[in-house]
N, C-alpha and C positions, 0 to 999 in steps of 0.2 A: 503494500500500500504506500512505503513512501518512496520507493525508487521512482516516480515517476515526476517527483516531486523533486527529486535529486539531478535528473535528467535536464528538466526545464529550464530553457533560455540556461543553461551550463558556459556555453563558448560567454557569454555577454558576462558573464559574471566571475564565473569560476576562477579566471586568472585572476582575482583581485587578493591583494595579501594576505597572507596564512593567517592571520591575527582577525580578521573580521569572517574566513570562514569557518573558525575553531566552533563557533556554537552548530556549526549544522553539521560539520562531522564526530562532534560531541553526542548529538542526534543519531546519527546512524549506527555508531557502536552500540549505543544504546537500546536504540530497534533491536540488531541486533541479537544483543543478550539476550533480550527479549523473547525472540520468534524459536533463538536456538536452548530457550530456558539456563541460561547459564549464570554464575552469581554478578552481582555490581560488578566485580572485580577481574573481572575475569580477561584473558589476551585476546584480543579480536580476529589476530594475524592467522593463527589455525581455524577459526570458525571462518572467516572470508574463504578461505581455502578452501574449507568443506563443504559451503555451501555454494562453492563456484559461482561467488559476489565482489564486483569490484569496489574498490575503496574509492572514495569521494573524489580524490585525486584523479585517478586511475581514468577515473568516466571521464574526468575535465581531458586528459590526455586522448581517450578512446574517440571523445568527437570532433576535437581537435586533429587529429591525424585522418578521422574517414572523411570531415567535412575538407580538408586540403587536397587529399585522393579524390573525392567529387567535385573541387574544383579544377582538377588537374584532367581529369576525365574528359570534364565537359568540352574543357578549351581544344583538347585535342580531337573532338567532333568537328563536322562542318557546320556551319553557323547556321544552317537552314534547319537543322534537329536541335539545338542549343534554345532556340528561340521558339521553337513550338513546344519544348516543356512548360 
């Protein structure tokens, strides 16, 4: 329920200082714990693993890289399919 929420406008935001995203990745370990019933305390790093989920980070990078591949894609089309997307 909140991956999608973690997703959202990501590229417009997510590069912005580690220091004003700490509360929404505070959130997601959180989640987290939560869904995989594990205590407060617990490492997030093997549970992301197990449940093949990326870290907050991870996603900023994931659409960062496909949206540069999709812009590199397109350019490399002829401009008569570019433009009918």
């Amino acid at each position: 329920m909140i991956l999608p929420y973690l997703y959202y406008c990501n590229l417009a935001w997510g590069g912005t200082y580690k220091t004003n995203l700490q509360r929404i990745v505070i959130l997601q370990k959180r989640a987290l714990r939560i869904v995989n019933n594990s205590t407060y305390d617990a490492n997030t790093g093997p549970i992301f693993k197990k449940l093949e989920l990326l870290k907050f980070h991870d996603i900023h990078l994931f659409q960062l890289g496909f949206s540069c591949f999709h812009l590199r894609t397109l350019q490399s089309l002829p401009s008569s399919i570019t433009f009918s997307l």
